[in-house]
N, C-alpha and C positions, 0 to 999 in steps of 0.2 A: 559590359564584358571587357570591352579595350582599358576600361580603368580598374580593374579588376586585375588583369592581369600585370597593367605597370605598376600595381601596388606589393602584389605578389615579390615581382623582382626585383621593388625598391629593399622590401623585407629579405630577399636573400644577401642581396650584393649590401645589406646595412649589417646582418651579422658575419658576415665573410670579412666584410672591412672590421671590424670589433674583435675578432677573433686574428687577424695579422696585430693588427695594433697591441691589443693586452698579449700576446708573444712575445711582439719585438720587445714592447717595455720593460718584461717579469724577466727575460731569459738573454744577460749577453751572450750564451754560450750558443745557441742558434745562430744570432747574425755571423758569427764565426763559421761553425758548421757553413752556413748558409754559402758564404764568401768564398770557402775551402770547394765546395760542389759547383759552383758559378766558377772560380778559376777554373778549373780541371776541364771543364766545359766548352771554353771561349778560348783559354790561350790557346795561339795563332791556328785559332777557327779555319783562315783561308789558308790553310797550309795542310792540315792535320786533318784526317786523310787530305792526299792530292788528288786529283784529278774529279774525275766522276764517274762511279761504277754504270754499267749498262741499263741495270733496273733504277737507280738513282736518272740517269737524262729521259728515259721513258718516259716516267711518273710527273717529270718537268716538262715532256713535248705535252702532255695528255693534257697539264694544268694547263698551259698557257695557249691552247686549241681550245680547250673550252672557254676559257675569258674570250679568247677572239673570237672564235667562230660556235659559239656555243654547240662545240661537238668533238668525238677525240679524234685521234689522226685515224680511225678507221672511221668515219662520217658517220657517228652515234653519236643521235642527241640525247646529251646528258642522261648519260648512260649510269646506272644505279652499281655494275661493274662493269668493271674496264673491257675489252676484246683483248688490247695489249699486244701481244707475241701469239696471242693464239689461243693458246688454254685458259689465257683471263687475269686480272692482274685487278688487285683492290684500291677501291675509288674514293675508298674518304682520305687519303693523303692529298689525291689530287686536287680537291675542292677548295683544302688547307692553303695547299702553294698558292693560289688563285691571289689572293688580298697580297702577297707579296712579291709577286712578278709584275702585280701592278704598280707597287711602290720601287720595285726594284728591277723591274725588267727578269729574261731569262737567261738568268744565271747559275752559275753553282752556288752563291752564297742565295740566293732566293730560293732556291729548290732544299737548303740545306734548312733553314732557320728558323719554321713552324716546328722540325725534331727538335734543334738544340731548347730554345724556348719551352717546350713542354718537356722537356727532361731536367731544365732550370725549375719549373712550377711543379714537378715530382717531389721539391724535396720538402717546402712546406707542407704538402700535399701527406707526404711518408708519417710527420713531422705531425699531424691533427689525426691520423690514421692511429700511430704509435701513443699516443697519448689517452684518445678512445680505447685503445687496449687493456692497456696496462700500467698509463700512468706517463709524468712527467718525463720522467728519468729514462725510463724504458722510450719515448718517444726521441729524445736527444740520441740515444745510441742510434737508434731505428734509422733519423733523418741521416747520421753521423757515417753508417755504414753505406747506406745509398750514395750518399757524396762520394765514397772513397770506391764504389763494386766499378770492378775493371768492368763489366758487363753493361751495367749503365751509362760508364761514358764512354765506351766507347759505340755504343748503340745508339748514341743521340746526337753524336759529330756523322753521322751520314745519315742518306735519307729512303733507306730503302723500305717501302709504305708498309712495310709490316709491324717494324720498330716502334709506330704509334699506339698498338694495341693498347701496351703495357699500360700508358699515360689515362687512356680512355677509360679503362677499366680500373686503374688506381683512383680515380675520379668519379667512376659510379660507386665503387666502394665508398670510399669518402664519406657523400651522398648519404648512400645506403645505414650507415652510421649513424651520421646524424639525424635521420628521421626516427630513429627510437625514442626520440626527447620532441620532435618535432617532425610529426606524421608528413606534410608539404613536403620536403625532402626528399622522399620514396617518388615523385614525378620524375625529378628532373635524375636522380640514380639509374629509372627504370629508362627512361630516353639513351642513356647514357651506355647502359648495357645493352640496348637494341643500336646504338650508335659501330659498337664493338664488331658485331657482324659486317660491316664495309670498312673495317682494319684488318680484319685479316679471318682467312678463311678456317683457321685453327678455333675460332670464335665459336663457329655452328655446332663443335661439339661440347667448348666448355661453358659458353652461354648457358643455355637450357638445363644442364647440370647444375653449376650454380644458382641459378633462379628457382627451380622447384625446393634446393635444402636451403635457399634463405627464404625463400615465402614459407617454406614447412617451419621454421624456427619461427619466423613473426607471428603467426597462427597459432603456433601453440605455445610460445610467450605472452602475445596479445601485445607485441609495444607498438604498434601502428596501427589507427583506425581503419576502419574498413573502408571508408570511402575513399581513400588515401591508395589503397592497396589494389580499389578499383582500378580506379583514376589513371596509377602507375602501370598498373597491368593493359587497359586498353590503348596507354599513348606509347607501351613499348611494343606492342602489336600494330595500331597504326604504322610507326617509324619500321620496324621490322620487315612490313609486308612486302614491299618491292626485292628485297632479296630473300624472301620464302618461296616468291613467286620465280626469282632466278632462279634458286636450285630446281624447285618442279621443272621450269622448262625446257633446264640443261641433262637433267636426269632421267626425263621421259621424251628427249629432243621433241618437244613444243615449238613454234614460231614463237618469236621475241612478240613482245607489249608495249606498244605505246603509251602512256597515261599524260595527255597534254603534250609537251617538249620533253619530258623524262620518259627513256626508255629503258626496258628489261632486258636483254639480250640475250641470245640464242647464241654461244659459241662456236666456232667453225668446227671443232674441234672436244676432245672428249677433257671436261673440263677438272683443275690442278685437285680437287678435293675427290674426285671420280677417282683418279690414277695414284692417290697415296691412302686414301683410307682403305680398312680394314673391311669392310662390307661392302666392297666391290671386289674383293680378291676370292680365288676359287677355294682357297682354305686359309677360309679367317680364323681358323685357332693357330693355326701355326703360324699365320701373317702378328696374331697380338704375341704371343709366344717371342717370336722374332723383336715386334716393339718396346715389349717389354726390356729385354735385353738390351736394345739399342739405347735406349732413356738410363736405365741403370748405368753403365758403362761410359755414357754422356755424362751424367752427373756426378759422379765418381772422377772421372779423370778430368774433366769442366773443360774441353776444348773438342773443336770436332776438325776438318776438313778444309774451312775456307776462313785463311786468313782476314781479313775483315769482320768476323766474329770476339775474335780475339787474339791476345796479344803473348805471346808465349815470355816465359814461363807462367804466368798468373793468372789463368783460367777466369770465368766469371767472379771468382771471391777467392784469389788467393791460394787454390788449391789446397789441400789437405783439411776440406773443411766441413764438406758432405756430412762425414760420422758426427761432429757436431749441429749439423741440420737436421739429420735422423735424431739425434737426443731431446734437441728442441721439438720437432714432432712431438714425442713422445710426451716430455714434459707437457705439452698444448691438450692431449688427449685424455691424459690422466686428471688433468685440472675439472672435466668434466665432470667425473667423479666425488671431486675433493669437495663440490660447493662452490670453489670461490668464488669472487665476483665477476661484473662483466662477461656472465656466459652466454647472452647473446651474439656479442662483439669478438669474442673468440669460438663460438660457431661460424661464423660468416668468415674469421678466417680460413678453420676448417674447411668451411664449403669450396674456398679458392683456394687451397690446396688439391684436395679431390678432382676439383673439374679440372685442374690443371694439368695433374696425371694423367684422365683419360685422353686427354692431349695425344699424349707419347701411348699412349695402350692404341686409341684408333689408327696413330702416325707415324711411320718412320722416322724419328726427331733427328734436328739438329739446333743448335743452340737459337736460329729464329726460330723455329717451328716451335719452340718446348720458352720461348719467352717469355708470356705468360705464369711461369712457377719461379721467375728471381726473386721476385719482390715478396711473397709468402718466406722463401727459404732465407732473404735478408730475413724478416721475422723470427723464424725457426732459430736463426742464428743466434740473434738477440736474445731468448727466451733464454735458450743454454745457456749461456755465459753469465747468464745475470743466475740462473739457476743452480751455478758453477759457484757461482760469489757465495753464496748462502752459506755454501758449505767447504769451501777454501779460500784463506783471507788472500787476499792478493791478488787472485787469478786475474779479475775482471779486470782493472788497469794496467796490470801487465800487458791481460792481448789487444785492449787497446792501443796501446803505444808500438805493442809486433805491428798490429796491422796499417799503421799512420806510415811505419817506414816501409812497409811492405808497399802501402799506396807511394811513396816517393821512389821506389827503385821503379813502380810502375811507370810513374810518370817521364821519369826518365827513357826508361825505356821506347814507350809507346812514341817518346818525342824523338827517338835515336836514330841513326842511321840502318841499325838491321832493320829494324819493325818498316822504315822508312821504303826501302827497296822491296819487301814484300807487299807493300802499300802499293808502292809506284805500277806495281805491273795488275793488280789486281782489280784497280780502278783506272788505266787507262791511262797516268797520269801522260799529259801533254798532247791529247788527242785532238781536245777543244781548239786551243792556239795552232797548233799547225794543220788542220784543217780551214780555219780561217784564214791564217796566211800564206798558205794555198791557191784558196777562193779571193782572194785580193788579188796576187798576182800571175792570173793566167786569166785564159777564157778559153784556153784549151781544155782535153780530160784530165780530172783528178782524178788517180788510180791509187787505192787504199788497201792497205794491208790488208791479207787475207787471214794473217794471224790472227784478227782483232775480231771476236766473238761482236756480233748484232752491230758490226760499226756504223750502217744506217740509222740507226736513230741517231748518232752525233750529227748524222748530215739535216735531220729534221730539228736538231737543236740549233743548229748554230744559222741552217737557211731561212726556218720559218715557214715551210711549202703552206699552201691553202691545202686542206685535205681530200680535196679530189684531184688536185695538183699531183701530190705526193700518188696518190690511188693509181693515177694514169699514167705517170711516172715512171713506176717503180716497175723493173723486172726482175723475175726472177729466177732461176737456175735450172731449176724442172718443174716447167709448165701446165705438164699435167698432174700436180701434185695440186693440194688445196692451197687458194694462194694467201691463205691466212696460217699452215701450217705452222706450230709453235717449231719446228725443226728445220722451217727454210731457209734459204740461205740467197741473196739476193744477187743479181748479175750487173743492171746497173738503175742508176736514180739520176736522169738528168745528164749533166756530164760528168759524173762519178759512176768509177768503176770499182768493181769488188773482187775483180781478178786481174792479174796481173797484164798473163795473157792477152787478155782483152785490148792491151795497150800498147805491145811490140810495134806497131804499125805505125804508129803516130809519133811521130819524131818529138813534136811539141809536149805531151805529156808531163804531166807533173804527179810525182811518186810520194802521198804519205804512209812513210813505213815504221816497222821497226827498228831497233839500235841495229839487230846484226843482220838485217834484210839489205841486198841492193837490187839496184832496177835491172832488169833484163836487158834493157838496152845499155850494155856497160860501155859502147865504142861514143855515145853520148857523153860531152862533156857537161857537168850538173854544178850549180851552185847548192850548196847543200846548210841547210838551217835546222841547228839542234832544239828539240822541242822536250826537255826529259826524257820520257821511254820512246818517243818519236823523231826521225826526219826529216825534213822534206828536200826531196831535189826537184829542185827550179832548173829545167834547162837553159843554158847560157845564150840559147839560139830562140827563145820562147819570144813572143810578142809580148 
């Protein structure tokens, strides 16, 4: 069995190496692409976002408690999903950071660099997907437009654990692909697809969508043997079943499951897929009615609400570009029709478009929620334009060349000082550093802005608490309220305070704030140190 199996994966990892290699060799215009999606990626990584958003230090306390303390900061062992904030927060990012907070300690660049990395291995990835499709040619635009979508780089320079979906499921696809030539394939697709359900909670609706109209398409194709089809099926149920058994628990509030050191958990609270999908609302026609609207309207104008999605003017792709994704659709549907080739491999796109919608039909989208349908509508893109070509000469290298400077004013911009200051305040920049500089110099209380949404987990980022440390710790504002409530709001943690208030009395006191906050006690003379959006007064009288 055990040689069995390293034979297996010597045969994957020998034509995965065969298939980069005859690439690089046949195609210089990849390693370009390639280089073009790697800069846009990397350059000044520790700069680009600044600081670290709330659910980015979270998903970093959660990793680096479970490396230490094989548990997360609410004392669940190896939890299958998160507790988090309350309503619950997804565990396969955290597992990720784990190998790299051990090589790099707990950091922002360690919390950051399992996304950028798999948003760098998205584009080869685009690149054998696009090829499977439709060909050479069409695979070079394919990989070529990924490099350049405002939406993918800027979703893989932060780490917020939904972001990974995309990656997971670009990769069971992949997979899924190539076992139409080579039935073994269909395992590791199907692990991969059951992987997708602990990236993100939008999964549970378009997993099982997708999976019924790509198994119904191999079935009545017949390009995968059955035993294959087994095989894939019971090992994505295997992997699946600790989060089947979380929704039962959280949905019929069940007691949590032990199974060995992994546990299933029972929410304190009414859990994030319960409070946005459509079949928990008291009039789910008019809740999809509503979604529908929302999705249209998202995709259409390609920017929603929270800065850190996107970079204004240039939406996920540029804007103005939807009615060309609608055409490509189209074009992809009718093909069905037509005969042509490759009608397996453009079903299974089909089928990741469809699941991806009911996305936005069960959810109230916003550009994470609805993440999942870029990489089809890169696609779609493609299809048109190349569809465009056939039948007006020019067109196609024309809107190449619009969209390469479209991706350069992007660049600039996302790199500029406007986008800069909407960053700074959105991710907290400078919270890290002057909390630590802080905590260096006093051993009196440190009293923290109450402007700063969840600023307790920076205090578990940067202290480290043991987690019942942290548990015994922490107080919080109203007592009688659930003390895992996703809506609380904490009073203090040790000798950090989270109102102000709380710290008139103490002469010694050390204040990190905001730019236009000052400390209550203004008759206090303060040494005061600039931390970006932060800063700190040190009183001149402090030990």
């Amino acid at each position: 069995m055990q040689y069995t199996i390293k034979s297996t994966a010597t045969i994957y990892t020998q034509q995965l190496a065969n298939f980069l290699i005859q690439t690089i060799k046949s195609h210089w215009l990849f390693i370009v692409i390639l280089t073009v999606g790697i800069f846009a990626r990397i350059w000044d990584f520790n700069n680009v976002p600044p600081g670290l958003n709330p659910d980015e230090a979270s998903i970093g306390v959660e990793a680096y408690y479970l490396y230490k303390f094989g548990m997360d900061r609410n004392g669940i062992s190896y939890p299958v999903h998160l507790i988090s904030w309350g309503s619950g927060q997804n565990a396969l990012y955290a597992y990720m950071i784990i190998p790299f907070i051990v090589l790099r300690g707990l950091t922002t660049e360690a919390i950051r660099l399992p996304m950028i990395v798999s948003g760098i291995l998205s584009l080869p990835l685009m690149y054998y997907v696009g090829k499977r499709l439709f060909g050479i040619k069409y695979a070079l635009v394919a990989m070529f437009f990924m490099a350049i979508s405002p939406w993918h780089i800027v979703n893989t320079r932060w780490a917020v654990e939904s972001n990974i979906l995309p990656f997971i499921f670009l990769t069971g696809f992949a997979f899924f692909l190539a076992a139409s030539n080579n039935g073994r394939w269909f395992i590791p697709a199907s692990a991969c697809f059951a992987l997708c359900l602990y990236a993100y909670g939008t999964a549970y609706v378009a997993i099982p969508i997708f999976m019924v109209l790509g198994i119904s398409a191999v079935v009545y194709l017949k390009k995968i043997e059955t035993k294959y089809i087994i095989s894939g099926l019971l090992l994505f149920f295997l992997f699946a079943l600790p989060i089947i058994l979380f929704v039962i628990i959280n949905t019929f509030k069940l007691d949590a499951i032990h199974i060995g050191s992994v546990t299933v958990p029972r929410l304190p609270v009414e859990a994030r897929y319960e409070s946005l999908a459509v079949v928990f609302e008291k009039s789910p026609v008019n809740a999809v009615v509503n979604n529908l609207a929302i999705m249209l309207n998202l995709l259409w104008k390609q920017e929603d609400n929270f800065a850190w999605n996107f970079v204004e003017p240039f939406g996920y792709f540029y804007k103005l570009t939807f009615p060309l994704v609608v055409i490509g659709f189209f074009f992809l549907t009718i093909s069905f029709k037509s005969g042509e080739e490759n009608i397996f491999e453009r079903w299974l796109l089909f089928s990741w478009i469809i699941s991806s919608i009911f996305i936005g039909i069960v959810h109230p989208v916003n550009l994470t929620r609805i993440n999942l349908i870029f990489i089809p509508i890169l696609f779609c893109l493609v299809i048109c334009l190349i569809e465009f070509n056939k039948r007006i000469k020019y067109i196609f290298p024309g809107a190449l060349v619009i969209l390469f400077c479209a991706f350069i004013l992007f660049t600039l911009a996302y790199h500029g000082d406007t986008y800069q200051k909407r960053a700074d305040e959105v991710f907290n920049a400078g919270i890290i550093p002057a909390i630590e500089y802080a905590n260096e110099n006093t051993s009196s209380l440190i009293c923290i802005s109450e402007q700063t949404r969840f600023a307790y987990i920076y205090i578990l980022l940067v202290k480290n608490f043991h987690p019942s440390e942290y548990l015994d710790r922490i107080e919080w504002l109203l007592p009688s309220a659930h003390p895992l409530d996703p809506a609380r709001s904490p009073r203090a943690l040790g000798s950090f305070r989270f109102r102000l208030s709380d710290c008139i009395e103490e002469p010694n006191a050390v204040f990190v704030l905001k730019l236009k906050e000052t400390p209550p006690n203004l008759e206090i003379n303060y040494k005061i140190r600039k931390f970006t959006k932060y800063q700190v007064y040190l009183p001149k009288i402090a030990p």
